[in-house]
NUTORGU-426566 format. One line per field, with one value per residue (C-alpha): residue in one letter; y, z, x; residue number from 1. Coordinates in steps of 0.2 Angstrom, whole numbers. Each point is the difference from the previous one (the first is absolute). Layout:
aa: c(A_...)
py: c(Y_...)
pz: c(Z_...)
px: c(X_...)
i: c(NUM_...)
***
This chain:
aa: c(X_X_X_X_X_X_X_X_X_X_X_X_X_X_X_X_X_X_X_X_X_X_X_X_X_X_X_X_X_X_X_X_X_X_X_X_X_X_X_X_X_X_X_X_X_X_X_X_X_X_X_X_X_X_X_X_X_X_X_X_X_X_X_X_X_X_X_X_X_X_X_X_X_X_X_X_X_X_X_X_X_X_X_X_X_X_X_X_X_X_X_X_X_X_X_X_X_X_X_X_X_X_X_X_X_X_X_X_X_X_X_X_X_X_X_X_X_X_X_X_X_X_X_X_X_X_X_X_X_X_X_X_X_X_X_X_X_X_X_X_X_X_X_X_X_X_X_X_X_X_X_X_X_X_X_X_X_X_X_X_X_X_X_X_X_X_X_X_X_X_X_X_X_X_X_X_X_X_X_X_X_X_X_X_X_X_X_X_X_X_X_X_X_X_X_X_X_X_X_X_X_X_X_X_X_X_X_X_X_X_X_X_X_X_X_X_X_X_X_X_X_X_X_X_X_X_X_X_X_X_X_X_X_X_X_X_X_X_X_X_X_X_X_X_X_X_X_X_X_X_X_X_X_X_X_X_X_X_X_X_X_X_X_X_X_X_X_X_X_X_X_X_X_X_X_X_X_X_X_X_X_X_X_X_X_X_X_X_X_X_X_X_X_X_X_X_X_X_X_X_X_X_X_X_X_X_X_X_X_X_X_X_X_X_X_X_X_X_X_X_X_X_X_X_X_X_X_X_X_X_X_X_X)
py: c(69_-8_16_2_-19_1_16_-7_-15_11_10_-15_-5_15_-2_-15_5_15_-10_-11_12_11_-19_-3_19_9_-11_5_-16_3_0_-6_6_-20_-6_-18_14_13_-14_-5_15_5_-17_2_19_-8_-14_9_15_-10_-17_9_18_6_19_-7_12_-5_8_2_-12_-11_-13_9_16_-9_-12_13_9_-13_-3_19_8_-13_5_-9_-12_-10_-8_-13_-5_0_-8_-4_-2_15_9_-18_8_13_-7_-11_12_7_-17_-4_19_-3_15_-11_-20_-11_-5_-11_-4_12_-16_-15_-9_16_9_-13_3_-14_-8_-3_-8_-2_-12_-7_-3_-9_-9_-8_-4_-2_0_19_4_-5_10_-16_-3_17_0_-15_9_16_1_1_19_8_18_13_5_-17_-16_-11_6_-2_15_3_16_10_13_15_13_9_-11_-9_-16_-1_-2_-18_-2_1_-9_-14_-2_-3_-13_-10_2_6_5_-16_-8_14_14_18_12_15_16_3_18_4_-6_1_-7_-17_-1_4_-15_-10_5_-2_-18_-7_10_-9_-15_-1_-6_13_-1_15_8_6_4_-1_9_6_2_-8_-17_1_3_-13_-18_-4_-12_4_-11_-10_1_-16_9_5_18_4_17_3_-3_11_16_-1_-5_-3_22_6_5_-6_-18_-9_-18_-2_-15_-4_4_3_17_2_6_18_4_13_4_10_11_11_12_-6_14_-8_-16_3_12_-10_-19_-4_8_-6_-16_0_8_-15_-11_9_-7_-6_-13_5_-8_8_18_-4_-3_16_11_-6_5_17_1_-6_13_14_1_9_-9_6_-6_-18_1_2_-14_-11_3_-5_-15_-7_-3_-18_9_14_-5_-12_15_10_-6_-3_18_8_-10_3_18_-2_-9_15_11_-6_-4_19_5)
pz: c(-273_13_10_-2_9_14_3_1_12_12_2_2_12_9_-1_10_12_5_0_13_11_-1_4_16_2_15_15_19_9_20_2_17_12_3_-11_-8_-2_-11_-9_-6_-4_-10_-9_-1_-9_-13_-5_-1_-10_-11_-3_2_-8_17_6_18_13_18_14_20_9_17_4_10_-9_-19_6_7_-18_-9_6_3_-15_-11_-2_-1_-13_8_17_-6_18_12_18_-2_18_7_-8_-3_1_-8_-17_2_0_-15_-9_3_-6_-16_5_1_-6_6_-14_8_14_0_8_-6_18_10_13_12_18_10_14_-10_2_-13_-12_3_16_-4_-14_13_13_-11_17_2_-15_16_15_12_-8_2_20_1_-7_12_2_-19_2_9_10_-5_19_9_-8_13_-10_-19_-9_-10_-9_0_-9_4_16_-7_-17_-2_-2_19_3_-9_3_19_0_-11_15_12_-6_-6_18_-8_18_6_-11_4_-12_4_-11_-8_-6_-14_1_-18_-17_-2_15_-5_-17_5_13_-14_-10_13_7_-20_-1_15_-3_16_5_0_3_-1_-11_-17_-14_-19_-14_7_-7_15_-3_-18_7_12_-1_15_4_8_16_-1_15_-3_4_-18_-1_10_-11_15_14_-7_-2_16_12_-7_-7_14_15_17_-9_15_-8_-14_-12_-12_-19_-14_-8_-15_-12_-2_-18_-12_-14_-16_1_-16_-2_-11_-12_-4_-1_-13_-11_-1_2_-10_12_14_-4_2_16_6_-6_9_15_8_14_17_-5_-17_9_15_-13_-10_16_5_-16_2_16_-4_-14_9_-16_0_-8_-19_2_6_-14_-12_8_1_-17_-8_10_4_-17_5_13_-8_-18_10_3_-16_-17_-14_-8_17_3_-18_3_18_-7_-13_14_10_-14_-3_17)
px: c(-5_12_0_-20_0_11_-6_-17_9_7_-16_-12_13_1_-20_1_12_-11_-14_5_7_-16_-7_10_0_10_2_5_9_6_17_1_15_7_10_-10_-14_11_8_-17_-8_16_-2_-19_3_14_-10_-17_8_13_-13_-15_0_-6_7_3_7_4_-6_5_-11_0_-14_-14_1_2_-15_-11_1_-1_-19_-4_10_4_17_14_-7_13_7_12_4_-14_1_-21_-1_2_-14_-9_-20_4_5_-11_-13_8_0_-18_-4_9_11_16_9_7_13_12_12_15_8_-6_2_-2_7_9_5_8_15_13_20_16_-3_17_-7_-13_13_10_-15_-17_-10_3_-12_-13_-6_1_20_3_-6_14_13_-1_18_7_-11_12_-8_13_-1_-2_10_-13_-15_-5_-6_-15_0_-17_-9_7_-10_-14_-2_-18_9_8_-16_-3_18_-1_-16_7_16_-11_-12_13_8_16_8_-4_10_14_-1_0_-10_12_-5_12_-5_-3_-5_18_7_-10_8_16_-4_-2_14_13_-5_0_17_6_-9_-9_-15_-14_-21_-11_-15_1_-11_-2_4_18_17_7_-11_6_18_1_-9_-11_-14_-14_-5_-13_-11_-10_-15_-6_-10_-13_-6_-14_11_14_-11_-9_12_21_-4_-7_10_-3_-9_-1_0_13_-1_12_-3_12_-2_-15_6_-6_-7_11_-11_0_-14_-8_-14_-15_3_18_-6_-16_11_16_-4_14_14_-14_6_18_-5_-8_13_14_5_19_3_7_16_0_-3_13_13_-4_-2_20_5_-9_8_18_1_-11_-11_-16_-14_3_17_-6_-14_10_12_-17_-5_18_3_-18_-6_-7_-11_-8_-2_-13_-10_-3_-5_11_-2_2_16_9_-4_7_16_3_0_13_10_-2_5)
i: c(1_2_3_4_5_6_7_8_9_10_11_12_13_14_15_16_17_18_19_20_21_22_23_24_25_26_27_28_29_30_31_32_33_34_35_36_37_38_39_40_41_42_43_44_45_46_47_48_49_50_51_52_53_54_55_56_57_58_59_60_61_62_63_64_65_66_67_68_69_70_71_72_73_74_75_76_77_78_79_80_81_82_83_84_85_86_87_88_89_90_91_92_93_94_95_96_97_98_99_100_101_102_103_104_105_106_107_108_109_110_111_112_113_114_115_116_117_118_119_120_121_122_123_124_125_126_127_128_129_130_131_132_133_134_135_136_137_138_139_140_141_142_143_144_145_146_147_148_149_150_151_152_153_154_155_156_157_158_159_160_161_162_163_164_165_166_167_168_169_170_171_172_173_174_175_176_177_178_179_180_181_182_183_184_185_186_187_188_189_190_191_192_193_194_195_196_197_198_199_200_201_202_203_204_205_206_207_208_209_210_211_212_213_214_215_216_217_218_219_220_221_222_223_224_225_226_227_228_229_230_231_232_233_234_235_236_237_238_239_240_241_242_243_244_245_246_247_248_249_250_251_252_253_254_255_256_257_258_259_260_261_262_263_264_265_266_267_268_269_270_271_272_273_274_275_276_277_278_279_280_281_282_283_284_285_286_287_288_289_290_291_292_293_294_295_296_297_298_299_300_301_302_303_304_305_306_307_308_309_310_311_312_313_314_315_316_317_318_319_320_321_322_323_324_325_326_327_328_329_330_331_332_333)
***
């Protein structure tokens, strides 16, 4: 009789098991080719297959082409990192044709672009955290090829961003107050910019952007142009080359969104709702994409170092089920 009932346990068990999965079903997310993207389409796929009973598989994807079908194909079900305004009028076509949600923001205060300096800079002389102290303090930038001028570091040729970067220089008469615009030449050259004034301890001002390892690695504040944002002003004049009339504007910050198709959301609202929930700070991704970095880990590696260590975080996101199930998982890994 023992045998007859926890036979009969195992099977109802096994019952439920397959009936969520047939539930949730199979499920396509975009693993897109940065590394905040892979990391949260790896954690996207072990949370909705280990809490959820869903048979996720990733699959290659980049923004245009992983948004495009989305709306046409609807395939991925999933695009855990989507930079929404590059292809703004289209998803929002898909939206209001109930092709495509909206379920959240990737990054809870978005993508964020700005001037920025050392914060030990700032530590020993507060007014640096300001465009105007800043323009006072020309000097403490030393140019790497000209000790008489202060550096700012901009975007590097051919990026979108020397744009707004150039732009930005000149309406806040940046040469006027004697800095000299450098092209660091690459990605890489701007980083390493970074890396080897905080190494040194010198004095460095330039543009960056969040989510990176490098703002995770090194602590900078962004400067404060005392202008606050003006949305319009950036998009039809600071973008655009050759805008004749530049006004200064902080940077808006763009909107990173987790987009799903409808089919997802109306056949799995449970996993849909963790979905919507899940969502990370700059600061929180800047510190996980310099671990990443530091130990060169793809993005199962740095899941799996999310999922052990950032308990706090996600168990915020699922429901009690889900995250017992989770937690069995991982102690089983």
């Amino acid at each position: 009789m023992k045998r007859v009932i926890l036979a009969g346990l195992v099977l109802a068990a096994s019952a439920t098991l397959a009936s969520a999965s047939e539930k949730c079903g199979k499920v396509t997310i975009a693993d897109m080719n940065w590394s905040s993207a892979t990391l949260l389409a790896h954690i996207d796929q072990f949370i909705l297959t280990n809490g959820y009973g869903c048979d996720a598989e990733l699959v290659p994807g980049d923004t245009m082409p992983t948004g495009t079908s989305m709306i046409e194909k609807g395939e991925p079900d999933i695009a855990p990192e989507l930079w929404s305004n590059s292809l703004r009028d289209a998803l929002k076509k898909g939206v209001e044709e109930g092709r495509l949600s909206v379920a959240g923001k990737s990054l809870s205060d978005g993508g964020e672009e700005g001037f920025w300096v050392p914060k030990y800079m700032v530590d020993k002389n507060p007014e640096l955290a300001t465009i105007e102290g800043i323009k006072k303090n020309a000097k403490l930038f030393k140019h790497p090829e000209d000790p008489a001028l202060g550096a700012f570091f901009g975007c590097p040729s051919g990026w979108n961003c020397q744009i707004s970067a150039q732009n930005l220089f000149n309406a806040m008469n940046l040469a006027d107050a004697g800095f000299d615009l450098v092209d660091p030449g690459s990605g890489a050259g701007l980083s390493g910019s970074i890396a080897k004034a905080y190494e040194r301890g010198q004095g460095w001002f330039g543009y960056y952007w969040a989510p990176t390892a490098v703002l995770g690695k090194y602590e900078m504040v962004k400067v404060d142009f005392g202008s606050g944002v003006n949305v319009e002003h950036y998009e039809k004049c600071i973008t655009q080359e050759g805008c004749e009339n530049p006004q200064a504007t902080m940077y808006p910050p763009a909107l990173v969104q987790t987009v799903t198709t409808a089919g997802f959301t109306q056949r799995a609202p449970e996993a849909n709702d963790y979905i919507k929930k899940r969502s990370f700070k700059n600061s929180e991704m800047n510190v996980l994409l310099a671990w990443m970095e530091e130990n060169q880990a793809d993005g199962g590696v740095a899941m799996e170092h999310f999922m052990k260590t950032g308990e706090a975080s996600w168990s915020n996101w699922v429901s009690a089920d889900a995250a017992t199930k989770i937690k069995a998982a991982l102690a089983a890994m």
